[in-house]
Steps between C-alpha positions, in 0.01 A plus 500: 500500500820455434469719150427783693797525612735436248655829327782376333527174277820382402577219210854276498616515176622205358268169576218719568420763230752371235633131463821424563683166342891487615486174425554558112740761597738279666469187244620697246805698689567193679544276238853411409653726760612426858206701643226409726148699556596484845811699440330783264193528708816617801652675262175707388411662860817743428253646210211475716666707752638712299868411526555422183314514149404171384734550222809531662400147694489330161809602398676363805282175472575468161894519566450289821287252367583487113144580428456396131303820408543835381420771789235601266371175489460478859314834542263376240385179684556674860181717329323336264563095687484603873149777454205327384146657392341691719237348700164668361287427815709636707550876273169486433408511876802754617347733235148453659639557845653827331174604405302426815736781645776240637867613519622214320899463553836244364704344737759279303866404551637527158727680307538764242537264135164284599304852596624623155351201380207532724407887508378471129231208590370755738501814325735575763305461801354849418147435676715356829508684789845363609741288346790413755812275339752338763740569186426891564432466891817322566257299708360131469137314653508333728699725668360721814681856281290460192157491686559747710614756192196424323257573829735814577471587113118461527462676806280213552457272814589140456147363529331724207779343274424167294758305360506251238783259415562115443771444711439376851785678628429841388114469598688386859726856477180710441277370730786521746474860496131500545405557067181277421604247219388205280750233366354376136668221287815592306384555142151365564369725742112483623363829403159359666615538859646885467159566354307379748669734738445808288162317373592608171 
């Protein structure tokens, strides 16, 4: 049974335990401005790898661009517009997996303003075995680097590892490296079919 081997668990972030809405982000800091999603979405890996903190990126967009907002303004919505609620189903069942003795781990690229937005929902992550951030890491999914940190970090092998994330291509990195995975539905995921693997 596939459950039986399994030591380590590890949630994506944002899509999976938390909903995420850019969307209502960029309609409100692209309105009236020269800006395009496309261009901040670019523009936003520097803070997920750590280059840069995302403030510093809205002060050259907003100078670039002619952003119509105040840099405060911007923060606010790049936290309160782009996170969502978190995605009860999906807690409830991490924190079951905790409890049935599971290492239950984070693997998001992110940065540091929407995990101080974040860390709060979660009481920080406290009952977490691992949290790993690409913003910390300097390291992003899907690449080959990130994977193999985590397994190294572990001290795990790859196939006692499960991953869960929404994105094709980062279930496509992990399973590259031999990690056991399960893509769910951005922001709708099926709690059903990881249960029915830990028949919980």
């Amino acid at each position: 049974m596939i459950q039986n081997k399994i030591r380590f668990i590890i949630f994506d972030l944002g899509g999976v335990l938390i909903k995420i809405l850019p969307e209502k982000f960029f309609k409100k800091v692209c309105k009236n401005s020269g800006i395009t999603p496309d261009k901040i979405i670019s523009r936003a890996e520097e803070s997920n790898c750590g280059i840069k903190l995302p403030q510093e990126i809205f002060d050259e967009l907003k100078e670039e661009y002619g952003i119509p907002l105040s840099k405060n303004e911007i923060i606010k919505s790049f936290q309160q517009d782009w996170i969502g609620d978190i995605i009860k189903p999906m807690e409830k069942l991490a924190n079951r997996l905790i409890k049935e003795k599971y290492k239950v781990c984070i693997l998001s690229n992110t940065n540091k303003l929407h995990m101080d937005y974040v860390n709060p929902m979660f009481n920080n992550f406290k009952h977490y075995h691992k949290v790993y951030l690409s913003y910390k890491l300097k390291l992003q999914k899907p690449g080959r680097e990130i994977f193999e940190y985590i397994i190294n970090d572990l001290q795990a092998k790859p196939g006692e590892i499960l991953f869960i994330d929404d994105s094709e291509e980062n279930i496509k990195g992990a399973s590259s490296i031999g990690m056991r995975t399960i893509q769910v539905r951005k922001n709708k995921p099926d709690v059903k079919k990881i249960r029915k693997v830990f028949n919980v």
